[in-house]
C-alpha atoms as a printed R data frame, in Angstrom:
    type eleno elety resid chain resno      x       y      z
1   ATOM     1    CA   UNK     A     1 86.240 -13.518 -8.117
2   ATOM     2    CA   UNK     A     2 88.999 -14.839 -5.752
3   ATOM     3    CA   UNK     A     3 90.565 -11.544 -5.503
4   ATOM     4    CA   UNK     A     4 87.410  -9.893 -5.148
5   ATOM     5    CA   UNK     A     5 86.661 -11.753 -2.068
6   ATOM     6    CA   UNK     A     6 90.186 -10.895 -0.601
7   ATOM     7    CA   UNK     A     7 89.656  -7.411 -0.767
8   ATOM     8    CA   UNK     A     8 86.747  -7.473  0.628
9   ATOM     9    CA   UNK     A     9 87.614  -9.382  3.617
10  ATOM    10    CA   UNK     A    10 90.676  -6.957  4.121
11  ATOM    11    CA   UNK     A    11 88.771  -3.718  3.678
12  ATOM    12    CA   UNK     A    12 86.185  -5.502  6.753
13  ATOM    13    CA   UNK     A    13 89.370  -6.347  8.934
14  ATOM    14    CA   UNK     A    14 90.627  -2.884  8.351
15  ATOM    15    CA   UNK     A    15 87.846  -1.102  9.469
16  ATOM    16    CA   UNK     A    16 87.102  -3.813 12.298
17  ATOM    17    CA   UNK     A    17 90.668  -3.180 13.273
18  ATOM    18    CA   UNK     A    18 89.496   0.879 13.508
19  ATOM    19    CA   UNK     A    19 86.704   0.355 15.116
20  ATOM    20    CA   UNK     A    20 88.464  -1.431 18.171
21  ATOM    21    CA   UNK     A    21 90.749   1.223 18.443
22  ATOM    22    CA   UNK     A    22 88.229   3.746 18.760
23  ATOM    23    CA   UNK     A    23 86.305   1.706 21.349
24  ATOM    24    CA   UNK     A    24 89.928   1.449 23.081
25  ATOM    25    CA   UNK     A    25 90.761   5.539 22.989
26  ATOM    26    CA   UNK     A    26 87.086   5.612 24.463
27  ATOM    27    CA   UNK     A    27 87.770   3.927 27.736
28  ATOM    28    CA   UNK     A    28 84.993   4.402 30.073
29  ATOM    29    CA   UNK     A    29 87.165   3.446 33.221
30  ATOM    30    CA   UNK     A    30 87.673   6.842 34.152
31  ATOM    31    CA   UNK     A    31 84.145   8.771 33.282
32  ATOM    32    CA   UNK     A    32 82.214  10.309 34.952
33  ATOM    33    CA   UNK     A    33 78.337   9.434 34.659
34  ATOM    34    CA   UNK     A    34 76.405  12.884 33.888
35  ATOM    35    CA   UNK     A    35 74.373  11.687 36.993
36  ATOM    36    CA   UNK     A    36 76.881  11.537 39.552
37  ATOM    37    CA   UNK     A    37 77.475  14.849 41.894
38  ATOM    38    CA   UNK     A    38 81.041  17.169 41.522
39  ATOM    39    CA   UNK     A    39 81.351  17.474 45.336
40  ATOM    40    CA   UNK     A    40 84.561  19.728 44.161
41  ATOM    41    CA   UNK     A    41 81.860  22.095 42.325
42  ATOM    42    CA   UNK     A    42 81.936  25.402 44.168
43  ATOM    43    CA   UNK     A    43 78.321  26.262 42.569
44  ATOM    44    CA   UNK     A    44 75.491  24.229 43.616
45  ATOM    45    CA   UNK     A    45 71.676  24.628 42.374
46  ATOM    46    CA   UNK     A    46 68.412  23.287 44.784
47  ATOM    47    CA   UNK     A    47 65.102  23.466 45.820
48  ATOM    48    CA   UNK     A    48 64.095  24.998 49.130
49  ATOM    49    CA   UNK     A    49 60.712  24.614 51.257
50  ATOM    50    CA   UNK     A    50 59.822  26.657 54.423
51  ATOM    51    CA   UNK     A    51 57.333  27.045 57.607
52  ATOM    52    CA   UNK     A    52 56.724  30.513 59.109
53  ATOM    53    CA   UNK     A    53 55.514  31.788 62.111
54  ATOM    54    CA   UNK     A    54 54.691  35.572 61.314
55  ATOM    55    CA   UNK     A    55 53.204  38.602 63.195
56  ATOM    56    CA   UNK     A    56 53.953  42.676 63.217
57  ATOM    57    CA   UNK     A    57 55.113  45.186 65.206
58  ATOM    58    CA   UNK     A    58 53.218  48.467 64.793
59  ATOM    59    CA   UNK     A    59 52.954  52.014 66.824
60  ATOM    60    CA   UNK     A    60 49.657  53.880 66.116
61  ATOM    61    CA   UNK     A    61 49.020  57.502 66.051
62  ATOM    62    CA   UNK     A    62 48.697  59.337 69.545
63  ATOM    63    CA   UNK     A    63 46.567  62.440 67.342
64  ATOM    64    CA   UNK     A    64 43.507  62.488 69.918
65  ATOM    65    CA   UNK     A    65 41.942  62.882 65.912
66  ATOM    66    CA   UNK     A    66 42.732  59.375 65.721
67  ATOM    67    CA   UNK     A    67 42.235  57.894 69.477
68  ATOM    68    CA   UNK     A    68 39.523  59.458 70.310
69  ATOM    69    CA   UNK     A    69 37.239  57.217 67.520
70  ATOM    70    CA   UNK     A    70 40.392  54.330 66.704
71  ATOM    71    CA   UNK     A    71 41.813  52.309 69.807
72  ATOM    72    CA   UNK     A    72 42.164  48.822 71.618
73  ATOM    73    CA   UNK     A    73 44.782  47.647 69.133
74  ATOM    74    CA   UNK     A    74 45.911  44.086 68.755
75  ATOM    75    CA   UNK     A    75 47.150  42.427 66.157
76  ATOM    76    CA   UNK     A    76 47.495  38.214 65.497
77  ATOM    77    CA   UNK     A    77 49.799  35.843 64.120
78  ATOM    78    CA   UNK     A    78 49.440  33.808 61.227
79  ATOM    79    CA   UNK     A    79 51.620  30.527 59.449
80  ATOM    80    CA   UNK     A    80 51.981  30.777 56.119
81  ATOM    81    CA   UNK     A    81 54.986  28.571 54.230
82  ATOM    82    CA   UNK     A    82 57.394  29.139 51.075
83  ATOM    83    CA   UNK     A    83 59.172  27.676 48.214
84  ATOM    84    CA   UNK     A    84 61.716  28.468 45.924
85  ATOM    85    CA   UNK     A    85 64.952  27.281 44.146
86  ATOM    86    CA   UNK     A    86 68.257  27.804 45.803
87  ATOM    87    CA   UNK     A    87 71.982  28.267 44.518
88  ATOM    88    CA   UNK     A    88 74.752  27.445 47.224
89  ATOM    89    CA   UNK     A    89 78.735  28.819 46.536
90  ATOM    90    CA   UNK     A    90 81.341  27.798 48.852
91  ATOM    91    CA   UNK     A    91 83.802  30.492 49.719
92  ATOM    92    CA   UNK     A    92 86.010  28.956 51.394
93  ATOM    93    CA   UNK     A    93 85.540  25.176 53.699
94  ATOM    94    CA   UNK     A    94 84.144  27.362 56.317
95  ATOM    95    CA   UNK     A    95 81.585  30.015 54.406
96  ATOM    96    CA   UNK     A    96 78.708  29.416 52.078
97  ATOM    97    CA   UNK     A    97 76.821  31.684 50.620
98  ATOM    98    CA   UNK     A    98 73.377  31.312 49.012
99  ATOM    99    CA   UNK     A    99 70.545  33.302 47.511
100 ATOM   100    CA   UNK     A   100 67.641  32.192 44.678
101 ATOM   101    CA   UNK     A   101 64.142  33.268 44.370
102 ATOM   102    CA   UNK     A   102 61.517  32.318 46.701
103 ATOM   103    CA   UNK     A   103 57.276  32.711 46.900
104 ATOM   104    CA   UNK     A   104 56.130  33.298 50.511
105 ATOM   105    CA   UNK     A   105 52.097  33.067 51.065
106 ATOM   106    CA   UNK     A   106 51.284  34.502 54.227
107 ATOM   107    CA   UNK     A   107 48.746  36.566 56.275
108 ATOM   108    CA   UNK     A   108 48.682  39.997 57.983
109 ATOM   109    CA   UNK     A   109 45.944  41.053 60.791
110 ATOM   110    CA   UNK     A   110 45.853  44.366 62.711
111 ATOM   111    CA   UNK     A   111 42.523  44.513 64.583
112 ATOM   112    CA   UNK     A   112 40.951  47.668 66.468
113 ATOM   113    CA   UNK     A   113 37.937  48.703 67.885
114 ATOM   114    CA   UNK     A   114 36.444  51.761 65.839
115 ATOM   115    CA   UNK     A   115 33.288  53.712 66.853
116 ATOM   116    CA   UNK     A   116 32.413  50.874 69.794
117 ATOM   117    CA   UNK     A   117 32.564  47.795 66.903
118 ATOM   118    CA   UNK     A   118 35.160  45.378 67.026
119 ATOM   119    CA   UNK     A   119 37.175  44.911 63.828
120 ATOM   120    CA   UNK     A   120 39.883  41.666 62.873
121 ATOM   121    CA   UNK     A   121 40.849  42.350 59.105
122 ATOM   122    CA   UNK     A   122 43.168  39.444 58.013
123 ATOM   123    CA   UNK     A   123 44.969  40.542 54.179
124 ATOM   124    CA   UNK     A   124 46.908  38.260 52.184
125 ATOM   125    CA   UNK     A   125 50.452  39.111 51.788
126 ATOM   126    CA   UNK     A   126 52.095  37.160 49.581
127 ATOM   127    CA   UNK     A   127 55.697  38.259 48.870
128 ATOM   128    CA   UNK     A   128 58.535  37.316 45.971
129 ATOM   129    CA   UNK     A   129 61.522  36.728 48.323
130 ATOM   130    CA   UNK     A   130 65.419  37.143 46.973
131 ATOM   131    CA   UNK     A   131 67.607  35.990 49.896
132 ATOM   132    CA   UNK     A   132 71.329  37.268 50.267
133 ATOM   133    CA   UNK     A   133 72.507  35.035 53.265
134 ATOM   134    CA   UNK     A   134 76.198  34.198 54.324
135 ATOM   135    CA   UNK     A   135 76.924  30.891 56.684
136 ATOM   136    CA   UNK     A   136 80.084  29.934 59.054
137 ATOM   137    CA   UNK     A   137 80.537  26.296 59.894
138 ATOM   138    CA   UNK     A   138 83.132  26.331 62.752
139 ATOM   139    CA   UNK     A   139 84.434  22.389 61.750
140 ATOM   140    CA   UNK     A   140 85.197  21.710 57.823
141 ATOM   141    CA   UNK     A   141 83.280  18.362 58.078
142 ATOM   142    CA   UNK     A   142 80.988  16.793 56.166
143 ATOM   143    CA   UNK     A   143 77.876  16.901 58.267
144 ATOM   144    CA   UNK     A   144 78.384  19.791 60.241
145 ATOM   145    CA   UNK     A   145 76.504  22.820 61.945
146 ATOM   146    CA   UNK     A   146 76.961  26.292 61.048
147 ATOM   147    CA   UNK     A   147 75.255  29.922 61.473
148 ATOM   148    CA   UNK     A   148 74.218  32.507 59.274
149 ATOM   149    CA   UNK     A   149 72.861  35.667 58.265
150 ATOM   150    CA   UNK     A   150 71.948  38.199 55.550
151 ATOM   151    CA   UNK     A   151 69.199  40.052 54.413
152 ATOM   152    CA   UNK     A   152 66.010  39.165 52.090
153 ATOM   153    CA   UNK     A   153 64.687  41.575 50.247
154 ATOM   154    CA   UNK     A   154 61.108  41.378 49.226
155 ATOM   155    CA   UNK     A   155 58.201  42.544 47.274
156 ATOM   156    CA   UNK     A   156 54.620  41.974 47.471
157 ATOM   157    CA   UNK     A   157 52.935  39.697 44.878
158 ATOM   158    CA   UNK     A   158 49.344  39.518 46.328
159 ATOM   159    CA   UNK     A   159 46.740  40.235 43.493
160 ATOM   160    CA   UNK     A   160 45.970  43.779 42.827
161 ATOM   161    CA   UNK     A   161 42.051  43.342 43.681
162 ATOM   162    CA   UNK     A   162 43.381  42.138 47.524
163 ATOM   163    CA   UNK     A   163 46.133  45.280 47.875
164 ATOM   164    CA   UNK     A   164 43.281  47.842 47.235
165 ATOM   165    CA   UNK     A   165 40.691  46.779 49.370
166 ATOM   166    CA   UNK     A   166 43.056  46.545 52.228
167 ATOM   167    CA   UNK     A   167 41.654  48.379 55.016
168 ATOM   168    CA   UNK     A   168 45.573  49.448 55.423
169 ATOM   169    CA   UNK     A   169 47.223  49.938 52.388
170 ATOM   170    CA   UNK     A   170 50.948  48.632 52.491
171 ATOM   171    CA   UNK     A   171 54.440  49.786 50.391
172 ATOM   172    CA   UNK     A   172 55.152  46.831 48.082
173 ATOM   173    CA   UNK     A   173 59.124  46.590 48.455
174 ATOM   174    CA   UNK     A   174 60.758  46.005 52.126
175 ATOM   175    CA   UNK     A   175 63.886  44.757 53.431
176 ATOM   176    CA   UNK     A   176 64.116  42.108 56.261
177 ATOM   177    CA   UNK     A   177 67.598  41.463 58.156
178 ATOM   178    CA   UNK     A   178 68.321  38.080 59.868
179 ATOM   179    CA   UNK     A   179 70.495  35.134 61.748
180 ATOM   180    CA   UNK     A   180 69.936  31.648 61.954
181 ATOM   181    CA   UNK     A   181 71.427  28.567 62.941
182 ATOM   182    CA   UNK     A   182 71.453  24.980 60.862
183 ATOM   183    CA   UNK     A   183 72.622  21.577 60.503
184 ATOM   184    CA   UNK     A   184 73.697  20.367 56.999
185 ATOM   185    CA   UNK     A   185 73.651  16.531 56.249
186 ATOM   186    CA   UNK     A   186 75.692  14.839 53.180
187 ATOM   187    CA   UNK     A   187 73.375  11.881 51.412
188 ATOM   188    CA   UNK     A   188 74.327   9.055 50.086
189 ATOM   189    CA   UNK     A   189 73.748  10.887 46.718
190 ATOM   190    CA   UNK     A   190 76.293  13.290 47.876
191 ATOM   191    CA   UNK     A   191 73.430  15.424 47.573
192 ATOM   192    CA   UNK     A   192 73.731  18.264 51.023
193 ATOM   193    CA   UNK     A   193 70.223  18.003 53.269
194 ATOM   194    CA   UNK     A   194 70.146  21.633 55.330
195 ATOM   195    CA   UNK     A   195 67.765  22.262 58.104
196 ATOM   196    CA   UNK     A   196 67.902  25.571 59.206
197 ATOM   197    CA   UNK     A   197 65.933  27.543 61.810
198 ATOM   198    CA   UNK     A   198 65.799  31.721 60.993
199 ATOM   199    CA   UNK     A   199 65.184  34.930 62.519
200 ATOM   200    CA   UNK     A   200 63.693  38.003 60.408
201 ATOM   201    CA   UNK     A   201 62.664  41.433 61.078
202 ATOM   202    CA   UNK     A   202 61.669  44.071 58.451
203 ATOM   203    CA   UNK     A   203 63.285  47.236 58.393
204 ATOM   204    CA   UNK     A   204 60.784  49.478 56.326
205 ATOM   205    CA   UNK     A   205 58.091  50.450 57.725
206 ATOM   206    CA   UNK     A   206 55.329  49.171 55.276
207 ATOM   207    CA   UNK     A   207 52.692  51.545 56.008
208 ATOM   208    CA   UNK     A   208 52.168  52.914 52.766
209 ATOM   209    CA   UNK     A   209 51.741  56.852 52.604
210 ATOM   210    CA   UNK     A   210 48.251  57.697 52.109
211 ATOM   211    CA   UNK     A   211 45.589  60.401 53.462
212 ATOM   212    CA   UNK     A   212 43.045  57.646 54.409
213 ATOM   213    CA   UNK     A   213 42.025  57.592 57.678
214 ATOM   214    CA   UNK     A   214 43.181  54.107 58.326
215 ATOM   215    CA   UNK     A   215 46.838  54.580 57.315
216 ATOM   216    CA   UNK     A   216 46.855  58.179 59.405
217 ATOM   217    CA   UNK     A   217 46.421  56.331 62.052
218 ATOM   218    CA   UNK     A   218 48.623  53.855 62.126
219 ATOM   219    CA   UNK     A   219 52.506  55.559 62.048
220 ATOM   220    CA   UNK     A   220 54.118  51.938 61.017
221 ATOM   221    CA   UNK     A   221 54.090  48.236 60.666
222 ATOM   222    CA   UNK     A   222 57.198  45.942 60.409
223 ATOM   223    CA   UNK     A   223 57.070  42.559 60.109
224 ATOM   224    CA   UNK     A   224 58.640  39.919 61.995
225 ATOM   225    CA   UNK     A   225 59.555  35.761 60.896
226 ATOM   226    CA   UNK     A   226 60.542  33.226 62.767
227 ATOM   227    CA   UNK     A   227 61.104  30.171 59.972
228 ATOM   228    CA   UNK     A   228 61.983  26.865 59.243
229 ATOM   229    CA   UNK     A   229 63.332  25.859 56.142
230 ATOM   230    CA   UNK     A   230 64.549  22.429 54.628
231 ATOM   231    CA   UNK     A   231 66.777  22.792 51.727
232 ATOM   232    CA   UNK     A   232 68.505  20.396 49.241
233 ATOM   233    CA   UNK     A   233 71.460  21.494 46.729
């Protein structure tokens, strides 16, 4: 029974005796918690939140067809706002680039007088936006300012009811070209804080090609942005 005992109580030290080894080979000391940020990562993923200020520029039809019954043109602009997700690459200490997807819900509004009546149509135009947008910081510090540009290209996600009763029908896809200027901000969770202020301008015209009266006479439409967005990556 003696011996019994002994072996017992040796086969418990022995495996005691492994078990503090393992605990020692698994020093925490220098590990990482999965919580705390790789500022060395090159690739960073965020969330992004933006303020518009929209409007169009648009040149009608001279046709007397068209002026002589179509005229006093104006058009309004509208706020509308946008999120998305973002992913940030550093180049280099002094370029970033970034792109993601992003939902923009906005307004249009091209009014006219026709026949002697006043008309204001207002459409929703609610684009999926894919940003492709390159930024310079002239000082490699932590909170710094930089500049930017790119393009965004875009396509219109406003429900099919709304894009067919549009009193001008519109192309879905354009292309918008752009600068900005921005401050980025490092947080105490080494998260990076961006505030950035952006110029767009649309380079197709997005008067779609149709025999209606309406879209004969107007020649083109391109839309303009002048946003603020607040990012986090």
């Amino acid at each position: 029974m003696q011996r019994y005992i002994i072996f017992i109580l040796i086969v418990f030290s022995f495996f005691q005796l492994c078990a503090q080894e393992v605990i020692e080979e698994s020093d925490t000391s220098f590990y990482t918690p999965a919580f705390d940020r790789d500022t060395n990562a090159r690739v960073h993923f965020g969330a992004i939140v933006g303020l518009h200020y929209q409007g169009i520029n648009y040149v009608t039809n001279t046709d007397p067809l068209y002026t002589d019954s179509i005229y006093n043109w104006s058009s309004n602009n509208h706020i509308g706002f946008s999120f998305g997700i973002i992913v940030d690459t550093r180049l280099n200490p002094h370029f970033n680039f970034s792109t993601g997807i992003q939902v923009m819900i906005s307004k249009l509004q091209l009014n006219y007088t026709y026949q002697n009546e006043d008309y204001e149509p207002t459409t929703n135009y609610s684009t999926l936006q894919v940003p492709l947008w390159l930024s310079y910081a002239p000082k490699i510090k932590t909170n710094r300012f930089f500049y930017s540009g790119g393009a965004t290209f875009t396509t219109d996600i406003s429900r099919r009811d709304e894009r067919l009763n549009r009193t001008f029908l519109l192309n879905q896809f354009n292309l918008m070209v752009g600068v900005g200027m921005g401050y980025r901000m490092r947080l105490p969770s080494l998260s990076n804080l961006n505030f950035e202020l952006q110029l767009h301008y649309g380079l197709i015209n997005i008067v779609a090609d149709e025999d209606n009266f309406y879209n004969q006479a107007v020649d083109q439409i391109n839309p303009w942005e002048v946003s603020f967005y607040i990012s986090m990556d």
